[in-house]
N, C-alpha and C positions, 0 to 999 in steps of 0.2 A: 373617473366616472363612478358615481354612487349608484348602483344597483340592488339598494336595502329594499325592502321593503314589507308592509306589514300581512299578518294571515294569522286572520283566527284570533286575534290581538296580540298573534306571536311575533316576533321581528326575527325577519329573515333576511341572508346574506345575498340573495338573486334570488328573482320570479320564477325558479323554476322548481317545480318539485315534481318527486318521480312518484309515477301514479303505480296506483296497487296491483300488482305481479308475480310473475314469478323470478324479476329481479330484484327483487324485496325482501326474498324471504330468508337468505344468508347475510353473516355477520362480514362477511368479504366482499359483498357487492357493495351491502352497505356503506362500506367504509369507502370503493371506491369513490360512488355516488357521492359522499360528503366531500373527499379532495378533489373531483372535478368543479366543484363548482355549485353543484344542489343547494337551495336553500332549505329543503326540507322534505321527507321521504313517509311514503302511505306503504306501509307493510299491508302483505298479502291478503285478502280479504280471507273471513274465516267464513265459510258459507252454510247458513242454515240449512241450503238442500243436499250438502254431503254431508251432513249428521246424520239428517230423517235417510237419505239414498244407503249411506252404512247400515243402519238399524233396520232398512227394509231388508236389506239383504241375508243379516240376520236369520229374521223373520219366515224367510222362503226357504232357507237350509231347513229350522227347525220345522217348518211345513210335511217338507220331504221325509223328515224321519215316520216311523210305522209309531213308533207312540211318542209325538213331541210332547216334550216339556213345556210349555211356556211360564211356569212360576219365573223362570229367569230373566224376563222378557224387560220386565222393569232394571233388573240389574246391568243387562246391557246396554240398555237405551243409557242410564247414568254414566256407564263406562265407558261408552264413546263420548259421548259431550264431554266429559271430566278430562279424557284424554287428548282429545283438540282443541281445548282451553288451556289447558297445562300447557304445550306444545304453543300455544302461542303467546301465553302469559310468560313464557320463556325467554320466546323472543324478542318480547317487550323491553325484559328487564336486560339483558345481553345489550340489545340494539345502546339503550340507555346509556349503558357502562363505556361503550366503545365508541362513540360518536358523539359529536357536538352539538349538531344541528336536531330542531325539532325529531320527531316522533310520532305517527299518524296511524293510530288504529284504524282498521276497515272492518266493517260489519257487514254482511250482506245480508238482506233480511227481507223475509215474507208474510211473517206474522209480527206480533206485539209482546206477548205474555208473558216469553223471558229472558228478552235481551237486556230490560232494564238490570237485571242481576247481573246480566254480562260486563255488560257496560260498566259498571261499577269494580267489576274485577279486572278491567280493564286501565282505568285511571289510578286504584290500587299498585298496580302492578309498574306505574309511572309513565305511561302512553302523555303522551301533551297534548294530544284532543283526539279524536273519534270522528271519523267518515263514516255515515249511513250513507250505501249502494244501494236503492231502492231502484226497487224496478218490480211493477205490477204488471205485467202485461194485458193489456185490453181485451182481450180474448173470450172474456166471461159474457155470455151474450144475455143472464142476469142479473148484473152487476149494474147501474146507470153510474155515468161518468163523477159526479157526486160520492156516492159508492166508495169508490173508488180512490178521488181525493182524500176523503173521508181516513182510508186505512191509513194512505200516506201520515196524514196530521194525526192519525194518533199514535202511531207509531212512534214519532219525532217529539210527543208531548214525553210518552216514559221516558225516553233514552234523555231527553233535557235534565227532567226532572231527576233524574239518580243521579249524575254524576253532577260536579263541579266546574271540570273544565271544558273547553268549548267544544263544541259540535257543528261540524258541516253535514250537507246533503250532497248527494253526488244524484243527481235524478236525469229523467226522461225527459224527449221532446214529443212524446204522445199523448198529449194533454190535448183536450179541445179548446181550450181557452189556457193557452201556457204563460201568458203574460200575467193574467191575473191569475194564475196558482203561486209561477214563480213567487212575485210579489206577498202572497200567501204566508209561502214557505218561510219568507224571509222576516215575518209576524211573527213566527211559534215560537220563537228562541235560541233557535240555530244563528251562528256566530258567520257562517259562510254557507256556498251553494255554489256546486261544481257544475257547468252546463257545457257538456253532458255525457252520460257515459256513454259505457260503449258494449255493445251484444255480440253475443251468440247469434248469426248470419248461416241460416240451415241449407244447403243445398241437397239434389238428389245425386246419387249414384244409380245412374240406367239401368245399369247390368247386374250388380247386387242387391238393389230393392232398398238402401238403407239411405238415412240423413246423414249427409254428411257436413262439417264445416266447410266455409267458405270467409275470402276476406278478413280471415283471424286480424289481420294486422291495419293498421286505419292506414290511409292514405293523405297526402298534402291538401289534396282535394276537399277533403271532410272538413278542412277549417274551415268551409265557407258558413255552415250550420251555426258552430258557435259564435263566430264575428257576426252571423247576422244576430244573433238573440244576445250577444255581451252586448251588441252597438244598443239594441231596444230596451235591453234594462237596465244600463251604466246608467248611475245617479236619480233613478227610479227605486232602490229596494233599501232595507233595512239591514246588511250585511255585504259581506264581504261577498265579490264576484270571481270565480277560480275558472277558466276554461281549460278544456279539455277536447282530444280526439281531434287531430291532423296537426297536432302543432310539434310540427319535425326540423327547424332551423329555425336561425336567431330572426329572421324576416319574420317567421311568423308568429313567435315572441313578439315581435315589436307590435304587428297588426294587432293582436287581442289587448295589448297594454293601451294600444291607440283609441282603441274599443271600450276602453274600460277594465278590463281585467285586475285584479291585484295579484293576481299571481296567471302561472298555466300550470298544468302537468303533461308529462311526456310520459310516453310508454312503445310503442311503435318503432318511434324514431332508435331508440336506444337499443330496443331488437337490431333492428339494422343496420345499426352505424357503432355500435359498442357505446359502453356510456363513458366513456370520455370524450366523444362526441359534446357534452354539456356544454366543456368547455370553448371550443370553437365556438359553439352558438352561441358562448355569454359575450365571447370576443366581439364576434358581428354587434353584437347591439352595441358593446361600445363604442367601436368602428361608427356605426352609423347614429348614435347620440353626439358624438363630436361632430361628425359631418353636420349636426344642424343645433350645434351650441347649447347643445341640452347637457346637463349635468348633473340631474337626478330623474327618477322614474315622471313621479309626478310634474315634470314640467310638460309632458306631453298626456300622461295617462286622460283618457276619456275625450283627449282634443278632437275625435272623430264620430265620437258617441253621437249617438240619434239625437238625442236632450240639447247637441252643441253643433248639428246642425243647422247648414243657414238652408237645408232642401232635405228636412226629415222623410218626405215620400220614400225617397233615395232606398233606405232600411226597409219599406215593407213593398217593394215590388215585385210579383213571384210570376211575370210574364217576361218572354225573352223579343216582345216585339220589337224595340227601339231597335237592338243588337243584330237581331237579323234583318230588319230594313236596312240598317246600315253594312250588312255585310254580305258578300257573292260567293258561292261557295258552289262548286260543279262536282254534282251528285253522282255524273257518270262513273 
């Protein structure tokens, strides 16, 4: 069974690649991930709001003192970014040496102004392509939806534009019109688009007044979000299609590849189950590509897509009437 296949115009050994974590960020996980089975791995995302979050904090020391200095304010704002760069321009070039399989920088990003620099000392540094983790949340109540779009695409025009090698999106389903962003997205010159990521889920703590997390980890459940938007864009965009968030065994590998998909990522699952877990799940698929005489990806990939529907409806139905006429269920 051939389980190659392509990402980012990279060619990978299996559809599976481990999304960006905190089992990412060592040279030993690494390596496991490559001999289980991985086709290809997103190092830890380096995130714009722990720079500016370090540098605030800074900031509020030097407050407190009875005569702050701030002449220095500029030197450490350099000295944290230079040093969380360093630190992952490191594990760029480590990861490289030690492993076979691709290479996936993670950016996480809120503004524009100076990732494009990043991004370049990224690809430098020999990363094989570059994940933008965008995520704006809607929140801004002056901001119109537009707006909004707006930052996304220009954000994705620098980071193109600096480097060479390819770039994916790793985005939202909080779009008001996600179909035609998607499709957007997949215009600018991004090479792939990950649907979709995955948040920070706030809960309360009653008794000490504070936010707390919740649901840190996705659930099997959560693939329903991405099969239903890989079924409605498979063979509808201008790049490569990556799902993400609930895809915890090789079934549900196979459903997003049925969907469309050219690859998944996992993160969750490999919390849970260790990552040699991959393995077993690449097994299932082959398991069940021989059970129906399949003998590469694409003899099935998209056979389920909306586009290869003979009852496209099917993909955009968001009421559960049919299902609960047809089912009895005692409430008592």
């Amino acid at each position: 069974m051939d389980l190659s296949t392509s990402y980012l115009g990279l060619k990978l050994k299996s559809p599976v690649i481990v999304g960006s974590s905190g089992l990412t960020t060592s040279v030993e996980n690494l390596k496991k991930i490559e001999s289980s089975g991985a086709g290809a791995v997103v190092l830890k995302s380096i995130f714009e709001e722990e720079i500016y979050n370090e540098y605030r904090s800074i900031l509020e020391k030097e407050k407190d003192q009875e005569f702050p200095d701030t002449r220095f304010l500029d030197y450490y704002d350099y000295k944290i970014k230079d040093d969380n760069i360093k630190r992952f321009l490191e594990l760029i070039k480590t990861a490289k040496k030690e492993i076979d399989i691709p290479v996936v920088a993670s950016i996480n990003c809120v503004s524009s102004w100076e990732w494009s620099f990043f991004a370049k000392k990224l690809e430098e540094a020999g990363a094989d392509a570059i994940e933008l983790n965008l995520f704006i949340l809607p929140s801004d109540f002056d901001k119109n939806c537009q707006e909004v779009e707006d930052t996304y695409l220009k954000i994705i025009k620098q980071i193109t534009e600096a480097v060479k090698i390819p770039v994916s999106v790793k985005m939202s389903y909080y779009f008001a019109d996600l179909a035609a962003f998607v499709k957007r997205v997949s215009k600018s010159g991004v090479k792939g688009i990950v649907l979709f990521n995955r948040f920070f889920h706030p809960d309360f703590d009653i008794d000490k007044f504070k936010v707390v997390p919740t649901n840190v980890l996705s659930h099997s459940s959560d693939l329903a979000i991405s099969l239903r938007w890989m079924s409605i864009m498979s063979g509808r965009v201008d790049c490569d299609l990556i799902a993400s968030t609930g895809v915890h065994d090789g079934e549900s590998i196979i459903k997003e590849i049925l969907a469309g998909a050219d690859s998944v990522q996992m993160v969750s699952a490999l919390y849970k189950n260790g990552i040699d877990s991959i393995t077993g799940m690449l097994e299932d698929v082959k398991s069940w590509m021989r059970k129906h005489n399949f003998e590469k990806l694409d003899d099935f990939r998209g056979k389920m897509s909306q586009k290869n529907s003979p009852n496209p409806a099917e993909y955009e139905r968001v009421q559960f009437m049919r299902y609960f006429d047809t089912k009895k269920y005692d409430l008592d």
